[in-house]
C-alpha positions in Angstrom: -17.4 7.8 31.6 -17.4 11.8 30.9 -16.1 12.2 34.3 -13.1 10.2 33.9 -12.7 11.8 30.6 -12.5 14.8 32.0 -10.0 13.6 34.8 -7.6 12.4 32.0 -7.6 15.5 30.5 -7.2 17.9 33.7 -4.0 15.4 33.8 -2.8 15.4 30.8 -3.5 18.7 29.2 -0.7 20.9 31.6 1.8 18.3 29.9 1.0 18.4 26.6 1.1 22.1 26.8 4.4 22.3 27.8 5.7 19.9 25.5 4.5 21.5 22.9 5.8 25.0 23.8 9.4 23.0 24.0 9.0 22.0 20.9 8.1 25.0 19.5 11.1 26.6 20.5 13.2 23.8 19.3 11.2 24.3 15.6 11.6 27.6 16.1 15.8 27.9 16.6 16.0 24.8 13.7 15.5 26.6 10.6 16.6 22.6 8.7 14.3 21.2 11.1 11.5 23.9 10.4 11.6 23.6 6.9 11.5 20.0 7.0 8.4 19.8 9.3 6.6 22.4 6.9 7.6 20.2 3.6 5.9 17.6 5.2 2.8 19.1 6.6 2.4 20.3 3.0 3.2 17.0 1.6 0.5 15.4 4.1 -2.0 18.0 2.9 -1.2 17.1 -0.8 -2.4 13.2 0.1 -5.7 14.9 2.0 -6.4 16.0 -1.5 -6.1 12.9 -3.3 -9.4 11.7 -5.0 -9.6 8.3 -4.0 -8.4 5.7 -1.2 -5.3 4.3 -3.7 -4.2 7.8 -5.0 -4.0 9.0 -1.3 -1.7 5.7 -0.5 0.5 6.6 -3.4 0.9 10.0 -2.4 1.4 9.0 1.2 4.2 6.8 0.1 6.1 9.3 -1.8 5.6 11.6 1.1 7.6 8.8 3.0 10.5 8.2 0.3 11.0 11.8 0.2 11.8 11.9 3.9 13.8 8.5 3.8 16.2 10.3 0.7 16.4 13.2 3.2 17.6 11.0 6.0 19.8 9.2 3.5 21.5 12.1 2.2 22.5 13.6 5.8 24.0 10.4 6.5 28.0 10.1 5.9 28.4 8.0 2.9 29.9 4.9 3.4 28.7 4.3 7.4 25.6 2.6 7.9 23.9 3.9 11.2 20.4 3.2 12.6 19.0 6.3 10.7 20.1 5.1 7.5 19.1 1.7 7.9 15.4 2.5 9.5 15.5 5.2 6.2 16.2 2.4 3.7 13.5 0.2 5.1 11.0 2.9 4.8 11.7 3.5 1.1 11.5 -0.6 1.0 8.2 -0.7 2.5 6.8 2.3 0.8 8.0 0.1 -2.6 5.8 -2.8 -1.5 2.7 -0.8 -0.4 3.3 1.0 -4.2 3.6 -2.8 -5.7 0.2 -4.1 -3.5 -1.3 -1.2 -5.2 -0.7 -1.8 -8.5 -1.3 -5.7 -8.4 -5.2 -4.9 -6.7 -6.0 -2.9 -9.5 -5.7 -6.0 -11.4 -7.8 -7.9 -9.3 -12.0 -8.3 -9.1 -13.4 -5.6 -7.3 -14.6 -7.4 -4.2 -11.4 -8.5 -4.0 -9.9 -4.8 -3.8 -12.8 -3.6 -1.6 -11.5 -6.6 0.7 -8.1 -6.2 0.1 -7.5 -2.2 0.3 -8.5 -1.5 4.2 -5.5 -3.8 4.7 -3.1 -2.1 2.9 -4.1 1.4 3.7 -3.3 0.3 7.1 0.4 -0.8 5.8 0.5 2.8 4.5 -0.8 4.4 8.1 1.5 2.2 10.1 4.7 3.5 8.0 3.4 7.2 7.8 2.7 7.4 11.9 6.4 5.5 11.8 8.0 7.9 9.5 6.4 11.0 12.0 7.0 9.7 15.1 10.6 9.5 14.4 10.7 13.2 13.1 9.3 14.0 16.4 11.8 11.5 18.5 14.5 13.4 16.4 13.1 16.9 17.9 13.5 15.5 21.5 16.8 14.4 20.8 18.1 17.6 19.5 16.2 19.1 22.5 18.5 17.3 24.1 21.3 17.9 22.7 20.8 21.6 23.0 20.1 21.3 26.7 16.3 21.3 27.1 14.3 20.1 30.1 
């Protein structure tokens, strides 16, 4: 098993290398995208420090609504593209993690123990969303600028 470990990696470290020193460069010539990237690394950070499981949710999802309001507000007003529309469903689903939250508190706590693995996988599933298309966004513009 170590052996093909170390296979995979032979394999895939020389890529990951240079995608990451493309988008470096493309981080590095976006000052918008730069800041952005560093708001949310420091947002992320903020959650890390978050006492317990629920508090670390919450934080998560304001993390989220703060990047949907940024994606809104880019947007022209009055056209509804694919950005604004996968935006305003983050900022729905972030509402409805935020709402499960606050009706388990209510509830016995086996029930929450039971209950909050589920929805602190909601929460992952929209944060790993929410980055993934921050980093689609970087290839695009990498494209658009005339990258490899």
């Amino acid at each position: 098993m170590a052996k093909k470990t170390g296979v995979a990696l032979a394999v895939a470290w020389p890529l990951a290398k240079k995608v990451a020193t493309q988008v470096s460069v493309i981080v590095a010539n976006n000052p918008d995208l730069q800041k952005r990237l560093e708001n949310l690394g420091k947002k992320f950070a903020d959650v890390q420090r978050a006492r317990t499981p629920e508090a670390k949710i919450s934080r998560a999802m304001e993390s989220v609504r703060e990047q949907a309001s940024i994606v809104l507000s880019s947007e022209s007003q009055g056209v509804e593209s694919v950005a604004s529309v996968q935006a305003a469903g983050w900022k729905q689903r972030a509402d409805q993690v935020d709402r499960a939250l606050q009706i388990l508190q209510h509830q016995p706590r086996k029930m929450q123990k039971s209950q909050l693995p589920r929805i602190a996988a909601m929460a992952d599933s929209l944060v790993a969303e929410v980055l993934t298309s921050l980093i689609d966004e970087v290839d695009s513009e990498q494209g658009q600028i005339g990258g490899t």
